[in-house]
N, C-alpha and C positions, 0 to 999 in steps of 0.2 A: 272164681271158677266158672260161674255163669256167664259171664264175660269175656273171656278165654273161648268157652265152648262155641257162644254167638260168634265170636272170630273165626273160629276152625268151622264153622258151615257155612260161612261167605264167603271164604278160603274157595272152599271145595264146591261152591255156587258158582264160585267167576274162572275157575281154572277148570272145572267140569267141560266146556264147551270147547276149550283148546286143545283138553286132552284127547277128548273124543277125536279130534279132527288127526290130532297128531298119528293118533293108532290108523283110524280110518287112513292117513296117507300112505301107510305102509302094506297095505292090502291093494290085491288084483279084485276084480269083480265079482269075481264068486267070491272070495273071502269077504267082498263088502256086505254083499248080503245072505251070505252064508255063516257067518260067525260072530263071534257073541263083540257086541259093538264095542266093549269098552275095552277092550282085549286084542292085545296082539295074535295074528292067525300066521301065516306065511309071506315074511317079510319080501316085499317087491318095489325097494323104495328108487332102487337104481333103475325099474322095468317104466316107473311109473315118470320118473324124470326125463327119461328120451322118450317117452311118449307124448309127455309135455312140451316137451321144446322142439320136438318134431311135428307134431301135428299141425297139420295145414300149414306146411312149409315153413313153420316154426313162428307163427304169426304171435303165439305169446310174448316172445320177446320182445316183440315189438310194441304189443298192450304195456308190458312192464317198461316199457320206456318211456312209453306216452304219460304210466300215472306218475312215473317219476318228475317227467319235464313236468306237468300241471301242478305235481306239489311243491317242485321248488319254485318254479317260476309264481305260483298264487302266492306260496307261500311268502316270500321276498316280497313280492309286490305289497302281497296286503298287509304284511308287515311295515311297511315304508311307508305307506299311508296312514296305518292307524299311528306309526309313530308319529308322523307330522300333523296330526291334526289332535291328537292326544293332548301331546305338550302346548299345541294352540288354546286348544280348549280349557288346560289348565293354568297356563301362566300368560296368556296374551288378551286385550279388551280390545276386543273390534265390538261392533254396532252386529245387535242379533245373536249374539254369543250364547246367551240364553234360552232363544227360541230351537236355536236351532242344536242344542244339548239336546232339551226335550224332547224334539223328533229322533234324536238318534235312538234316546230311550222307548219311543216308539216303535220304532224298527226294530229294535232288538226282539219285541215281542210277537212278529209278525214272520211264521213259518218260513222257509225257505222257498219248501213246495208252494207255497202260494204267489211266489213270485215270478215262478219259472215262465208262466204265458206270456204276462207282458213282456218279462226278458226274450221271449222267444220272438216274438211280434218286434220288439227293437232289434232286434239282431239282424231279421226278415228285412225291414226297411233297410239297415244299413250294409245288406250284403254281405255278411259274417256268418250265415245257418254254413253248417259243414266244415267248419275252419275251427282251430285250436280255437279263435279268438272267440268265437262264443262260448267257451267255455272258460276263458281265462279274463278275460274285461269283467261279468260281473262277481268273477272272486274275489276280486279285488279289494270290494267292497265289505267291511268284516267290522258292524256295528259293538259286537262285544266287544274287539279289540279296541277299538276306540276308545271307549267306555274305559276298560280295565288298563288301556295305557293312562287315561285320564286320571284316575283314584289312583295311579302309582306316581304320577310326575308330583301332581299337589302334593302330596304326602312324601316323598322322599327326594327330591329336588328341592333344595332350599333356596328362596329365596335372594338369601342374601349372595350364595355363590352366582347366580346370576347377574346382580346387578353388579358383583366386583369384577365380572367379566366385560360389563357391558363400560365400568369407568375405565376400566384399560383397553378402550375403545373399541372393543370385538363390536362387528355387526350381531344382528338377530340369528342368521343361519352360524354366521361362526359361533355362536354362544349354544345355539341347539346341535353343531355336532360336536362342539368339545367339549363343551360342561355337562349338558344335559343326556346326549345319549348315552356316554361310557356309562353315568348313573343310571338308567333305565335298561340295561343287558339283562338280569333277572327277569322283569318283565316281556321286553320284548324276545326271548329265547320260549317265556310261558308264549304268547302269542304264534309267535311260528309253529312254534309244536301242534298247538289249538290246531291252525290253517292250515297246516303241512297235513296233518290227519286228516282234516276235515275233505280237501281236497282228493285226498287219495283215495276216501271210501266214500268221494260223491257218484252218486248214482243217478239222479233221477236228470238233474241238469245233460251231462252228456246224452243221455239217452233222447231227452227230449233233443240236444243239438245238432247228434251228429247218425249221419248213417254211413257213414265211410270206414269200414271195419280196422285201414289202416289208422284210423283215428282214433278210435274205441280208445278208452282205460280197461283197466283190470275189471272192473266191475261191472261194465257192460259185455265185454266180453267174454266172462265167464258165464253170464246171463245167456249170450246168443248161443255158448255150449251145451247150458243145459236145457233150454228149447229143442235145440236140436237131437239130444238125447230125449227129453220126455215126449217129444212127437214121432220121435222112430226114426228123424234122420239121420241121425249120427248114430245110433244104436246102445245099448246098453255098453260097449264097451268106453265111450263116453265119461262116463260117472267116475273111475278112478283117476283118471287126470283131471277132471274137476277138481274135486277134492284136493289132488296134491298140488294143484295151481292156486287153490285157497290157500293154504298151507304157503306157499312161496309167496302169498302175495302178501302177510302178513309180519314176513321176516325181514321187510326194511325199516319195518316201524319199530318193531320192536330194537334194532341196532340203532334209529334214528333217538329212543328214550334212552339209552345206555349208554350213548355218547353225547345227548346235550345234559342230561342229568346234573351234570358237576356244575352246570352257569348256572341252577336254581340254587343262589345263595343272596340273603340280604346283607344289608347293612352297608353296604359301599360307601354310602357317603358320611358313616358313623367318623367321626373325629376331621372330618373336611374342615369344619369352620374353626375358626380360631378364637 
């Protein structure tokens, strides 16, 4: 029972801050801060929607398309990298292999935010400040992915399937995408997920990259609305399409878990060997 009860209050701990939001997007501005927050007042969900995708020439859409491209395209890319260098790391001996394992394990321990200047400074040099590409070249880069593609090849890539690939004369690349990836989908679907998220509710990298509003994501852009509301430019009518643009910007992910959910399954290569 004590058990049960500690579930039903982390329950109502982690869904408490959605729900809020959800009631919160069904309110006009006086009912946002007129009425009791966690409660429905006077439903304006339709009032609230055309005023989201109409304001400022309906520049949201366009935020919602940018976090999209960044999350797929980071997503894919740093997916493709951690996958290839995962499986190297695991099954391949080059010279340094070990060193430079280490340092990933290092990296992985070293914030984000603290990396953002120098990446700013190399972007600077290379002419990329204000372009997608500083925001997209160093997502690329996704140390835990590596890491956790590496502890899934060692462990459920066998071996032996590799080298009966490699005596029926497959190359190294034909043997990593016909043996080795189909077996690694579980993980790399965990992975995409990981960088598809992570991507989408990055905040501080665009902000530091870009000041070109058609470039913005969701999360900076929702930022420049509510500045502009808390310093009076945009005014208090502001705040309810906030809100319901939080609200919309959080329903791809949630479709994005409901629809890879089903490729989180092990065992693939259970009965492969002979």
């Amino acid at each position: 029972m004590k058990a049960r009860a500690v579930m039903a209050l982390l329950i109502v701990y982690f869904l408490l801050p959605f729900w809020w939001l959800l009631v919160a997007a069904t309110k006009d501005n006086d009912g946002l801060f007129g009425s009791a927050p966690l409660w429905f007042a006077d439903v304006h969900v339709v009032d609230n929607l055309r005023l989201l995708f109409t304001h400022e020439d309906g520049i949201y859409l366009r935020w919602l398309a940018n976090s999209a491209m960044y999350a797929v395209v980071c997503g894919a890319g740093a997916t493709a990298v951690a996958a290839l260098a995962g499986y190297a790391f695991a099954k391949l001996r080059f010279p340094g292999r070990n060193a430079l394992f280490a340092l990933l394990l290092g990296l992985i321990m070293v914030p984000a935010t603290a990396l953002v200047l120098p990446t700013y400074l190399l972007m600077a040099q290379a002419g990329l400040i204000d372009s997608v590409w500083a925001v997209i070249l160093p997502s690329l880069l996704n140390p835990f992915g590596v890491y956790l593609l590496r502890v899934y090849v060692h462990d459920s890539v066998p071996d032996e399937m590799l080298e009966a690939a490699r005596i029926d004369g497959a190359g190294e690349l034909r043997v990593f995408r016909s043996v080795a990836l189909p077996a690694m989908r579980p993980a790399l679907v965990t992975v995409l997920l990981f960088t598809m998220v992570a991507s989408w509710n990055n905040f501080f990298l665009p902000l530091v990259m870009l000041s070109d509003q058609d470039l913005y994501p969701l999360t900076v852009g929702l930022r420049s609305w509510y500045q502009s509301a808390t310093i009076g430019n945009g005014g208090p009518a502001l705040f309810n399409i906030i809100v319901t643009g939080a609200l919309v910007a959080i329903l791809p992910l949630i479709a994005a878990f409901l629809l890879l959910q089903r490729y989180w399954r092990g065992g693939l290569t259970i009965g492969a060997l002979k």
